[in-house]
GUDREN-903867 format. One line per field, with one value per residue (C-alpha): y, z, x. Coordinates in steps of 0.05 Angstrom, whole numbers, plus 32768, in hexadecimal, padded with zeros to 4 digits. Layout:
<pts>
y (Y|...)
z (Z|...)
x (X|...)
</pts>
This chain:
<pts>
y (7F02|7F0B|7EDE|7F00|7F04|7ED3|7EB2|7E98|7E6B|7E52|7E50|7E34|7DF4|7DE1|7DE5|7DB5|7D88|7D92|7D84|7D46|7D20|7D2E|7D0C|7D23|7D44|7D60|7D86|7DAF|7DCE|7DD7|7E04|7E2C|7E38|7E45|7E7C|7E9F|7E9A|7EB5|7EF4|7EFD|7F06|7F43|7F6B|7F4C|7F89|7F77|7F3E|7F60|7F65|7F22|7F0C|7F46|7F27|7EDA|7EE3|7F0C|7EE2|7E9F|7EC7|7EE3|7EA7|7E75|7EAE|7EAA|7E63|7E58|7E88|7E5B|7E1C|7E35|7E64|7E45|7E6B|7E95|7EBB|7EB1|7EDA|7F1F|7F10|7F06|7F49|7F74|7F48|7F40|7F8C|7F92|7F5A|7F85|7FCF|7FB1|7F93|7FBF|7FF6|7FDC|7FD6|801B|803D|8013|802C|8073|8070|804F|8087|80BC|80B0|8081|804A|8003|7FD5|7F91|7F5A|7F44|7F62|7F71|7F2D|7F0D|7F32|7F2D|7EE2|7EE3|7F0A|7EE1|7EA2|7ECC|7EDE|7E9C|7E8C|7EC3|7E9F|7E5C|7E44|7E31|7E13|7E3B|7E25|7E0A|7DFE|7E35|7E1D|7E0E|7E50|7E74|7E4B|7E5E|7EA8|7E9F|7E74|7E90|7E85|7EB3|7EEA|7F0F|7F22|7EF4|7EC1|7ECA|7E8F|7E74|7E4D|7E19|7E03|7E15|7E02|7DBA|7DAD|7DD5|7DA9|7D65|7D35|7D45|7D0A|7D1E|7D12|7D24|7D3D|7D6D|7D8B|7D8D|7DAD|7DDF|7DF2|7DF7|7E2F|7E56|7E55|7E73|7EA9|7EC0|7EBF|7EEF|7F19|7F22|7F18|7F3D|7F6D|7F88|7F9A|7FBC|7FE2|8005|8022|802F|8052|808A|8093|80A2|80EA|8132|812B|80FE|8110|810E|80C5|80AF|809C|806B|804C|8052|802E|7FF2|7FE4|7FF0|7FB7|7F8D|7F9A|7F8A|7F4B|7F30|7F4A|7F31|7EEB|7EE4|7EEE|7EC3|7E8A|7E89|7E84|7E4C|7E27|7E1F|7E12|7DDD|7DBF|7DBA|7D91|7DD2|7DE4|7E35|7E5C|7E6D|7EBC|7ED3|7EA9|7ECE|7F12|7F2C|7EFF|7F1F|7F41|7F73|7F99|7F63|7F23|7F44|7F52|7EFD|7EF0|7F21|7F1C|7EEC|7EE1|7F27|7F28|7EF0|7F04|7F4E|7F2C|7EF6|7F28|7F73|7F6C|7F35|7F51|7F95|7F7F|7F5A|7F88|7FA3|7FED|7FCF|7FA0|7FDC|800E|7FCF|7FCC|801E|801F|7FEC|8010|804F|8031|7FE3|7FD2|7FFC|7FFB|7FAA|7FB8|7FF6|7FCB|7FA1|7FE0|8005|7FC8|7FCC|800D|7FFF|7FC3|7FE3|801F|7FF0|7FCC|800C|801D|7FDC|7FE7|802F|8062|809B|80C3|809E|8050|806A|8089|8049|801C|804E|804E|7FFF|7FFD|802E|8011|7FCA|7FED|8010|7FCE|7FB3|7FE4|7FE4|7F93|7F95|7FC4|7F99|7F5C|7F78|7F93|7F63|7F38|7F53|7F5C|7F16|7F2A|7EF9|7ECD|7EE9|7ED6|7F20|7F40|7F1A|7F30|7F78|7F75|7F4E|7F88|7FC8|7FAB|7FA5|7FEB|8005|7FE5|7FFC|804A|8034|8009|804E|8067|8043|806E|80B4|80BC|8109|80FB|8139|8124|80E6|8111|8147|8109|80E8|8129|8139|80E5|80FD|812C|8116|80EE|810A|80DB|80DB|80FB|80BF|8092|8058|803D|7FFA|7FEA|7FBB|7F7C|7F8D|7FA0|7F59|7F3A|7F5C|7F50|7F06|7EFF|7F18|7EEE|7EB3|7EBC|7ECE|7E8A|7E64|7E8D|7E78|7E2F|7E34|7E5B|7E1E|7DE2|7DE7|7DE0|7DDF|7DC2|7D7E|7D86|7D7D|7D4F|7D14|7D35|7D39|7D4D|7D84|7D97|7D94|7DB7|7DF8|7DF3|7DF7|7E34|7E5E|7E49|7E70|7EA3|7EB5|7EB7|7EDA|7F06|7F17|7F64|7F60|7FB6|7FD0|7FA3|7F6B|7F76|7F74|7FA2|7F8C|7F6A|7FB2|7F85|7F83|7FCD|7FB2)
z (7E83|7EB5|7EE1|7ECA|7E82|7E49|7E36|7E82|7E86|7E4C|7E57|7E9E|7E7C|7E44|7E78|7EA7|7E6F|7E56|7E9B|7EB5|7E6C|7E71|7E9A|7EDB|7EC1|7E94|7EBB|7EE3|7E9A|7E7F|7EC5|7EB7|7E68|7E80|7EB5|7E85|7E49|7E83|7E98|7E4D|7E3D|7E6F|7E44|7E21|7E40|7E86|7E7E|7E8A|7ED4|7EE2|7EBE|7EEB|7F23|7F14|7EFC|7F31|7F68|7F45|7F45|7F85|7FAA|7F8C|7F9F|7FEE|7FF2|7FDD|800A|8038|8025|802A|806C|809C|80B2|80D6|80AD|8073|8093|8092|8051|802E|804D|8017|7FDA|7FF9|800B|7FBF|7FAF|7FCF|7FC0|7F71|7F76|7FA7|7F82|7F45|7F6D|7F84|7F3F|7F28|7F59|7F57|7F0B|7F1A|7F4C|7F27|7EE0|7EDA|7EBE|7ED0|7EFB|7EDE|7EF6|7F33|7F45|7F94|7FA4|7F70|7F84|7FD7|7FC6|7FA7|7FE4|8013|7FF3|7FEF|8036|804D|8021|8048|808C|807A|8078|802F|8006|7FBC|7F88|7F4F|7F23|7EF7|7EE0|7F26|7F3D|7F03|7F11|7F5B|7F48|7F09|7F23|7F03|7F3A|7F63|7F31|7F35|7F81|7FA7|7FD0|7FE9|7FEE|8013|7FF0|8010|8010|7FC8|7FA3|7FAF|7F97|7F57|7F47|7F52|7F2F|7F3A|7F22|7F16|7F54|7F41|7F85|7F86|7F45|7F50|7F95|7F6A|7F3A|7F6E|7F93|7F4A|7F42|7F88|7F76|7F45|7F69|7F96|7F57|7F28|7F49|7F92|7F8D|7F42|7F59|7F9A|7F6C|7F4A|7F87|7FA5|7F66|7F67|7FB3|7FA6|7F7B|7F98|7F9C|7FD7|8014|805C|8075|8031|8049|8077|803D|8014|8047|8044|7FFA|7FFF|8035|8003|7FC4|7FE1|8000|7FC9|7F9D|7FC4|7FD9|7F97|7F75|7FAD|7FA5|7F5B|7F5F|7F9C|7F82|7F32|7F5C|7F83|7F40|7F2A|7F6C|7F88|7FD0|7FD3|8019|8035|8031|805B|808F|8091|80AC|80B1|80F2|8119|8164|815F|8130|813D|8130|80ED|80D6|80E6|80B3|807A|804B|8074|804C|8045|808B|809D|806C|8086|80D1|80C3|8097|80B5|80FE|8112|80F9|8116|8153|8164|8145|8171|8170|818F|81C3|81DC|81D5|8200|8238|8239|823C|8272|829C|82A0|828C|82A2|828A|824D|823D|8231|81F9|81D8|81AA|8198|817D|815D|8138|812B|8111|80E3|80C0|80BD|8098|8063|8060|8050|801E|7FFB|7FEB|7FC5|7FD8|7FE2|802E|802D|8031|8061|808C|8082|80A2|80DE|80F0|80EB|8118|8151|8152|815F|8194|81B2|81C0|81D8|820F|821D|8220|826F|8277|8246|825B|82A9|8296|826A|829F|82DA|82AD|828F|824E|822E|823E|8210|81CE|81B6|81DF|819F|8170|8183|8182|813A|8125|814A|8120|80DE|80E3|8100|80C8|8094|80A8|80AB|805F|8043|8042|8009|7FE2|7FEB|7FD3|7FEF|8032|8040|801E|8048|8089|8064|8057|8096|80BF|8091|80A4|80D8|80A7|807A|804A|7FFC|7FC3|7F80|7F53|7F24|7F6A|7F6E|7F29|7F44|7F40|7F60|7F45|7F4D|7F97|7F96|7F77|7FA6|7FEA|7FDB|7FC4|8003|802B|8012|8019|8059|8068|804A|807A|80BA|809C|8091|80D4|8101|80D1|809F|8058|8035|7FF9|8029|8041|7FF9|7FE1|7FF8|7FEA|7F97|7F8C|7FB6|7FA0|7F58|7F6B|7F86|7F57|7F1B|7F3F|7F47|7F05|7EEA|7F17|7F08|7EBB|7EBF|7EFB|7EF8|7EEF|7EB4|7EA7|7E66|7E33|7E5B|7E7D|7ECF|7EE6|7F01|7F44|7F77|7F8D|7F42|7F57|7F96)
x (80E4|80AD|8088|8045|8059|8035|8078|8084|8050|8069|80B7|80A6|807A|80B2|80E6|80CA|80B6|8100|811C|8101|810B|8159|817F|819F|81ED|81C1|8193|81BB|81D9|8188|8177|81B5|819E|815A|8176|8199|8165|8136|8167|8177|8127|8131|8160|81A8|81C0|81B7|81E0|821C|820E|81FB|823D|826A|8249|824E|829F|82B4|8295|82B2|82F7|82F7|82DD|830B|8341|8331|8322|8370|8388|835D|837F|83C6|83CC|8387|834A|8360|839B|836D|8337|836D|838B|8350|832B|834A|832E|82EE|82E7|82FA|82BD|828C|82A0|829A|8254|822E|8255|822B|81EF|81F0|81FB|81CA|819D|81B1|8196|8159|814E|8159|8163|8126|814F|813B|8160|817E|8150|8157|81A5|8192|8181|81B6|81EC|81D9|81DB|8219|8239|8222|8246|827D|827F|8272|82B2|82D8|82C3|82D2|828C|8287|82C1|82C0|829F|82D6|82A1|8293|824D|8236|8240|8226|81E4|81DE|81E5|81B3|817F|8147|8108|812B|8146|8103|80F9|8128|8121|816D|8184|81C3|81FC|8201|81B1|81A5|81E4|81E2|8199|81B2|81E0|81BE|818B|8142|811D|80CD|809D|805C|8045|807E|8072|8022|8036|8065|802C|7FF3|8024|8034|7FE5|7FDC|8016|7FF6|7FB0|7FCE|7FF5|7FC6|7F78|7F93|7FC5|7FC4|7F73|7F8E|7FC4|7F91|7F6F|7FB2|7FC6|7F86|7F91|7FD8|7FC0|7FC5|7F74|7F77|7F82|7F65|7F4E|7F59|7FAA|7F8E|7F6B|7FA5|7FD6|7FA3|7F9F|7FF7|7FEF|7FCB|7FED|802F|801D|7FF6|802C|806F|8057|803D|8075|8097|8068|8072|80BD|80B7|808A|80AD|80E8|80C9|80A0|80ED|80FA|8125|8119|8122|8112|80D5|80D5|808B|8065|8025|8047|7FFF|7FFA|8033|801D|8068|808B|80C5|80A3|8084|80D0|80D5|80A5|80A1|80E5|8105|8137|8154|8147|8176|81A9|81AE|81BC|81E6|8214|820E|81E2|8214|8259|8242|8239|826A|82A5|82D9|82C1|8276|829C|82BC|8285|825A|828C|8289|8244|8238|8265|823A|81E9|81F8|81B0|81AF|81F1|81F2|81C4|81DA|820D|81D2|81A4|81DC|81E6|81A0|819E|81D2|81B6|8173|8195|81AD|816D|814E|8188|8172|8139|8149|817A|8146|8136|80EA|810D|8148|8114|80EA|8122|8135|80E8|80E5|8128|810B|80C7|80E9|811B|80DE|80B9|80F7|80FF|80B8|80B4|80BB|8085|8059|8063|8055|8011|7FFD|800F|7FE1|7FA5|7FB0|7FAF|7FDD|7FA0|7F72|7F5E|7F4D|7F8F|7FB4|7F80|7F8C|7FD8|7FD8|7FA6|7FD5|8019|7FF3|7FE2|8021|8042|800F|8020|806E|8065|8049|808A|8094|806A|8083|80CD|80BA|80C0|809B|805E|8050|8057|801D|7FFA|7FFB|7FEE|7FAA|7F95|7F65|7F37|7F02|7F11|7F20|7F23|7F33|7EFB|7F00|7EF6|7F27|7F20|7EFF|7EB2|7E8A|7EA3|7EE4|7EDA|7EB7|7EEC|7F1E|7EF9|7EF0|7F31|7F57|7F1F|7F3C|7F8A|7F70|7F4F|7F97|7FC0|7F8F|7F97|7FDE|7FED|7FC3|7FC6|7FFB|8005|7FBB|7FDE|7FED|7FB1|7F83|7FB4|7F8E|7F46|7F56|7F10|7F10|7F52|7F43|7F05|7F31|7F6B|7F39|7F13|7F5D|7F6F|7F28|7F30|7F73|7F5E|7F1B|7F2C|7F6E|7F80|7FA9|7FB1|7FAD|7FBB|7FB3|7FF9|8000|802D|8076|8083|808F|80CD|80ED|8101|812D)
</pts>
């Protein structure tokens, strides 16, 4: 099933009503029906992952944790290395050949397995460390991999935050639920009045025919699409999750605002973010083979060398970032640009921060406006990557940026009221993230004005069903994160 589909809306209602008239041992077994009536609407035969995933993770888990109980931590932690290698070669192997076909056999991925099966590793590894006692309950743990919200496009959410709000009563708060609602509405705001309009233009500009200044354009409308598209499909899953009284992660806090490469990795996909450091950056770096190359290096470069350990690490986790998100040269590239760009501003900080500071530039209101402006388009250009499996065509396109623009013969596909539509649309996510970034949550703040908020909710609701790009035969195209 998809968020965007006709049946959600409709699942999503007759669950909630469902939930809150059961009572509370009962509602933990309804969310774990709904999950898997929700995966099964995908495909019955992408139900055999899920399950792989779910039985060896119960299996393997309850495996270390008694090695755990019987020799201590530490003893544990080398005789359970050789099961939990096995854990992960099994499940990223199936991630990999799953992505291998969807690469080049144009077969389509089981919903949601990247972020279902990077949340079941990291209970599993928190297992392994002794964080987390193992699940014994069978149900509990199928639930925390299956929880629908999050099947679609994440967020990844940690065991021990998500698995005990599972697994407890949620009695019905209307404020919560309204709350819930108000952020689905704005998801799909974003979804299907913002980003499926900014698809279309991306789309023409995409073709052979344009060229020149046209990329330029064409990394814009990818900045858009993306953003309207991933929080939207990120607000939809939050905000059913909190309507069902289910706190899950906050995955973007208004990237768009960010003055460095660095801070902008903070804020978009923070979740993946976090998991890749607290379970590559961190082991990397601290391993035996960096401790030594460290002392090495300090020896010869004392200044350089005391943070060599800390970019190779770097590089390494951005590589497998970049392998997440598709096992082609464009998304490997795509990481190993993100990882020397944030080096390169490292290294360059001092010299930065000594300029800025004799010009007193920190000072100034548009000295911020110009660095928030210089990383949205540095990030634009690096997000284009995306695009162009051939790595070779992005460099041809990039190198022709600075001639005249060519477009499409057909134009972009959008007329005037679309462009309307479109303009005024990203002028008001716009205004929410200035609100949000200096005020808060807008939701808190209309709570107490109901006219006003009645007023606006009423407005999305219409624009969302008269404006919304719903493609040919009234169907909005996936999430761009379902292929992750």
């Amino acid at each position: 099933m998809s968020f965007i589909s006709y049946s959600f809306p409709v699942f999503a209602a007759a669950l909630l009503v469902l939930y809150y008239a059961l009572p509370g041992h009962a509602q933990k077994i309804m969310l774990l029906m709904a999950s898997y009536m929700f995966y099964l609407w995908a495909g019955r035969e992408k139900l055999f992952y899920i399950l792989i995933t779910t039985l060896t993770t119960y299996g393997a888990g309850r495996f270390a944790d008694r090695v755990l109980q019987m020799y201590g931590k530490k003893a544990a932690k080398s005789k359970n290395r050789v099961l939990l290698a096995v854990y992960l070669a099994v499940n990223f192997g199936i991630l990999a050949v799953c992505k291998l076909r969807f690469t080049f056999q144009n077969v389509l991925l089981p919903l949601g397995i990247s972020f279902y099966m990077f949340q079941s590793a990291g209970y599993m590894l928190d297992v392994h460390r002794g964080r987390v006692q193992a699940e014994r309950n069978f149900l509990k743990l199928a639930l925390f991999v299956s929880y629908f919200p999050q099947l679609v496009q994440g967020p990844i959410s940690r065991y021990d935050k998500l698995a005990p709000q599972l697994w407890k009563e949620h009695r019905f708060d209307s404020k919560r639920v309204s709350f819930g609602l108000l952020r689905m509405l704005w998801g799909y705001f974003k979804k299907l009045v913002i980003a499926e309009r900014a698809a279309v233009a991306m789309t023409a500009l995409l073709s052979p025919e344009s060229t020149g200044l046209s990329f330029f354009v064409l990394t814009v409308f990818y900045a858009v699409r993306i953003y309207g598209d991933f929080t939207g499909g990120i607000d939809i899953a939050v905000g059913m999750s909190e309507a069902l009284g289910i706190t899950l992660p906050e995955n973007f806090v208004r990237p768009f605002f960010s003055k460095n490469i660095a801070e902008y990795w903070r804020r978009w996909h923070i979740t993946l973010g976090d998991w890749m450091k607290d379970y590559i950056f961190y082991p990397v770096s601290v391993s035996a083979p960096m401790r030594n190359l460290g002392r090495a290096a300090r020896r010869r470069f004392p200044a350089f060398g005391k943070r060599l350990p800390v970019y190779i690490s770097s590089a390494v986790t951005w590589f497998c970032t970049g392998i997440w998100h598709g096992i082609t040269p464009n998304f490997i590239l795509w990481g190993m640009i993100n990882c020397a760009a944030i080096i390169l501003s490292e290294e360059l900080s001092p010299v930065s921060a000594k300029i800025s500071g004799r010009l007193s530039l920190s000072d100034r209101r548009w000295y911020g406006a110009l660095c928030v402006f210089r990383t949205f388009i540095v990030m634009n250009f690096i997000r284009a990557l995306d695009l162009f499996p051939n790595v070779g065509e992005y460099f041809i396109r990039l190198s022709s940026m600075f001639k005249p623009a060519a477009l499409p013969a057909g134009g972009l596909g959008l007329d005037v009221s679309d462009y309307a539509v479109l303009v005024c649309g990203i002028a008001v996510m716009f205004a929410v993230s200035v609100i949000q970034e200096r005020r808060g949550s807008v939701r808190e703040l209309l709570w107490e004005r109901t006219t006003v908020r009645y007023t606006l909710t009423c407005a999305m609701l219409l624009a969302v069903l008269l404006m919304g790009n719903y493609g040919i035969g009234y169907d909005a195209a996936e999430f761009i994160y379902n292929q992750f």
